[in-house]
N, C-alpha and C positions, 0 to 999 in steps of 0.2 A: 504494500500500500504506500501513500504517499510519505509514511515516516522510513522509506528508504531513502530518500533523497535530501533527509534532513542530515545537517552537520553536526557531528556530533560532539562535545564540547569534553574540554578535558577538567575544566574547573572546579573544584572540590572547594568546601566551605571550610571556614576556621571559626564562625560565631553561629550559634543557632538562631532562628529563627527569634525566638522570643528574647533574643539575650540581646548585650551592646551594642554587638552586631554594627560598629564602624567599618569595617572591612569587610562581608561577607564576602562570597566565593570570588574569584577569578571572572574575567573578561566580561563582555558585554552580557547581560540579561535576554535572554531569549524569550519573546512573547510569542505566543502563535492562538488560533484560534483553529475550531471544530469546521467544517466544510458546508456552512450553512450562513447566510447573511447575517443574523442579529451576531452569532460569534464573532464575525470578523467586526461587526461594530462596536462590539461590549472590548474587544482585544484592540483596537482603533483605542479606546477609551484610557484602557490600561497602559497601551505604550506611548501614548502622547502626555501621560500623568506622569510617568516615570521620569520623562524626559523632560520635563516640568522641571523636576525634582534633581535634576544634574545627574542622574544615572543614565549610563550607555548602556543602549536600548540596539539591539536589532528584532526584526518582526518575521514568522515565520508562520503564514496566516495562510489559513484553508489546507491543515495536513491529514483530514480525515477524521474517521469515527473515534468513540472512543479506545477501539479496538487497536488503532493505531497512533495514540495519542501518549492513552497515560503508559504505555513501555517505554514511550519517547520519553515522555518525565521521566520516569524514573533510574532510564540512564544516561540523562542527561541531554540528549540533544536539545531540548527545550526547557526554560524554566518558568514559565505562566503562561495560564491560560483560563478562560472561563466555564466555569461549568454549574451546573444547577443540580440543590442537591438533592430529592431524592431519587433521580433517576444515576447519579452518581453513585449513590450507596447502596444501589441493586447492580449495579455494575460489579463492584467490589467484590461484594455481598451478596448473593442472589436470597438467601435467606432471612434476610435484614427485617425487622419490625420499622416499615413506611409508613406508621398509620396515623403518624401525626407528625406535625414539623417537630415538636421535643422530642420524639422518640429521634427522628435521621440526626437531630443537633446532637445529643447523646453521642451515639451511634458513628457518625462521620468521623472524627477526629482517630480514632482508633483504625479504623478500615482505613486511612487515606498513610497513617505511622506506618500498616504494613507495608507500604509500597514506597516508604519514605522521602511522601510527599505530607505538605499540610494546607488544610483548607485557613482564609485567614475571612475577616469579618462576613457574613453573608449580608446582602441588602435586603430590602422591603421587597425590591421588583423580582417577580415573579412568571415565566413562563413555562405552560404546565403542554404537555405534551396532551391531546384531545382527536377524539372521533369528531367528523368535521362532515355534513352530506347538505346537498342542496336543499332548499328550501320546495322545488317541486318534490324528489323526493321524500322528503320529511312529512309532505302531506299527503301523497300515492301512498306509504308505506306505514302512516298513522304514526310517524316515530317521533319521540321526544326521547327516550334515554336509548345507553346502549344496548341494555340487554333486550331492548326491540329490535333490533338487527339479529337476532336467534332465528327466527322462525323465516328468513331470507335467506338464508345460508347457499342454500342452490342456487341463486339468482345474483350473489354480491360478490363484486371484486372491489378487493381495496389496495388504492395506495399508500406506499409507506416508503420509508428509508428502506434501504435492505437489511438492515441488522432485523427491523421492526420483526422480521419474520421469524429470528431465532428467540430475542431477548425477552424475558418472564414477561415486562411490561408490553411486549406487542402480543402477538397472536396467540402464542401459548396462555397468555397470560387471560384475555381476553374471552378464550375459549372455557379459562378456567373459572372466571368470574363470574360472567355472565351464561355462559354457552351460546358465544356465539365465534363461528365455523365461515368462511368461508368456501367458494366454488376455484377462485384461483386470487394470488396477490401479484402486486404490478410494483417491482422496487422501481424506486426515482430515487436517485442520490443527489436531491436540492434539499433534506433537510427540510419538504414541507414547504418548499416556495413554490415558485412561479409554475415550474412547471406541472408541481401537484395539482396546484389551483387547476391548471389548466385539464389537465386529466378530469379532474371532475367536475368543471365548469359544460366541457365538452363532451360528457355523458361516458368517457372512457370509460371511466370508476364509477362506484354507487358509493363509495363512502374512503376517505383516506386519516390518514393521520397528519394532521395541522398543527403548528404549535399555538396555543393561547395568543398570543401577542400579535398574531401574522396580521396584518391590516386588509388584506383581502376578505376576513370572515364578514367586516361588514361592507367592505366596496362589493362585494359580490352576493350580498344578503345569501352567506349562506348558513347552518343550521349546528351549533354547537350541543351533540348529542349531552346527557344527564349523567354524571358519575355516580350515581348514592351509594355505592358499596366504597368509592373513594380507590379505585384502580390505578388510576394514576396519582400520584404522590407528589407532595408538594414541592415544589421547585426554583428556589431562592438561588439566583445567582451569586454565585462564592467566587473569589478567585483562588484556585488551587495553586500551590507553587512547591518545587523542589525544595527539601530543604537545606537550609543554608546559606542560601543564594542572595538573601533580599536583605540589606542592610535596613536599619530602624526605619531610616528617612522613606527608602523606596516601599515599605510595608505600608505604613502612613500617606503615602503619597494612594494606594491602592485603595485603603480604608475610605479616604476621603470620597473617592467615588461611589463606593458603595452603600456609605452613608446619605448620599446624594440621589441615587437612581432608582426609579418606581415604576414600578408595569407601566402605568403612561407614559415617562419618557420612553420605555420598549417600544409601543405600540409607536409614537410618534418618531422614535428615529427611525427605526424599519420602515415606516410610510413616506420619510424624505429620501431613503436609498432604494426603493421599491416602489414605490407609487409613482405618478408625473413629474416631479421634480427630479427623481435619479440622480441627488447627488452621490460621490465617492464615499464609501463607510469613513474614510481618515477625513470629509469635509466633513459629515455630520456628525463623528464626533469631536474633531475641534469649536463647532461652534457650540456643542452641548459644554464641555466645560469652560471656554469662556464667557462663559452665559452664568455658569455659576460660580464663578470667581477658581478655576481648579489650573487656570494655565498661568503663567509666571508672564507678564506683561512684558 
């Protein structure tokens, strides 16, 4: 995958994480993001904070799933990147107690030491991983939650990531919840953008998986199916980082962001880098933090 073409760093840490931490590890910081727009925005966010903050920063954005990410952390090729936590902590963990954000906050820090990485403050903003079908649908099929898509099974194909197909929280998972089956699934690896949209704007799909935040659910009035068993797990953008790596200042420098960022702004930068405007993820997040006082004048 594409964590072969990443460079892999030789830098090793001398200060942990939560310590003095004037010198952490060697060379530039490595930021990257997941292979889907809001990442490369939220990682837009972090390396231009950093760099705020007089750390050298290089950026190594769109290197894939988690599958190919957090091995990259953890030996170093990269050292930040965004992620949300409790589909994180079923990652780690596939046995993990999701069932509430205290139990993943609990629960993360330990799972993230094994692989000797650490997650550092989580924000407010939240982007929750969701069954997503058109609004004709929704009323042909009588659906308001998911586990009304059971009795369609023969008739539904859905989009998703491709992992979606393996990981507890997609199909297995789904199947296990609710009972509901699909006829066949259709991977798109946009991470639930444009081209999903498009698949099931265009009758491809009968139903795919959307993230919360995507701004298409209402430019395209389409129909965010019902969780009440709570399937998908709450999902607080954290920045995870290698440990050792991030001196006090550059920790601080990341904190501030995420003390700052709330599903609205999610929803609103994704609609300046996705929507008519199309600006670049590194415009929209330069003007989001000097908006909020985060960039060095």
């Amino acid at each position: 995958m594409a964590a072969a073409v990443l460079v892999t760093l030789g830098g090793c840490g001398s200060d942990p994480l939560s310590g003095g931490g004037e010198e952490a590890g060697d060379g530039p910081i490595v930021v990257s993001s997941a292979n889907f727009t809001e990442s490369e925005i939220i990682g837009n966010l972090y390396s231009q904070a950093l760099e705020s903050a007089g750390v050298d920063v290089e950026t190594q954005f769109n290197i894939g799933s988690r599958e190919a990410y957090i091995p990259a952390l953890s030996d170093g090729s990269i050292d930040v990147i965004p992620e949300y936590t409790g589909n994180l902590l079923l990652f780690l963990d596939p046995e993990a107690d999701v069932s509430s954000p205290d139990t993943i906050a609990e629960a993360l820090p330990a799972a993230l030491e094994a692989e000797g990485l650490d997650g550092l403050e989580p924000a407010d903003a939240e982007n929750k991983d969701s069954v997503v079908v058109t609004a004709e649908t929704a009323e042909d099929w009588d659906l308001e939650q998911i586990g009304d898509l059971a009795e369609h099974g023969d008739d539904l194909t859905m989009a998703g990531p491709p992992e979606f197909a393996e990981r507890a929280v997609g199909l297995p998972g789904l199947e296990e919840t609710y009972g509901v089956t699909v006829d066949s699934f259709e991977p798109i690896a946009d991470g639930g953008g444009p081209a999903t949209v498009d698949a099931l704007v265009g009758g491809d799909v009968q139903a795919a998986n959307i993230f919360s935040t995507n701004p298409a659910i209402e430019a395209e009035d389409l129909v965010v199916l019902g969780d009440p068993e709570g399937h998908f797990a709450a999902q607080n953008v954290v920045p995870v980082v290698r440990q050792d790596r991030l001196t006090d200042d550059a920790q601080a420098a990341l904190d501030a962001v995420s003390a700052e960022l709330t599903t609205e702004d999610l929803v609103a930068l994704n609609l300046r880098v996705s929507g008519d405007e199309k600006v670049e993820p590194a415009t929209a997040a330069a003007d989001w933090l000097e908006e909020r006082g985060l960039l060095d004048s």
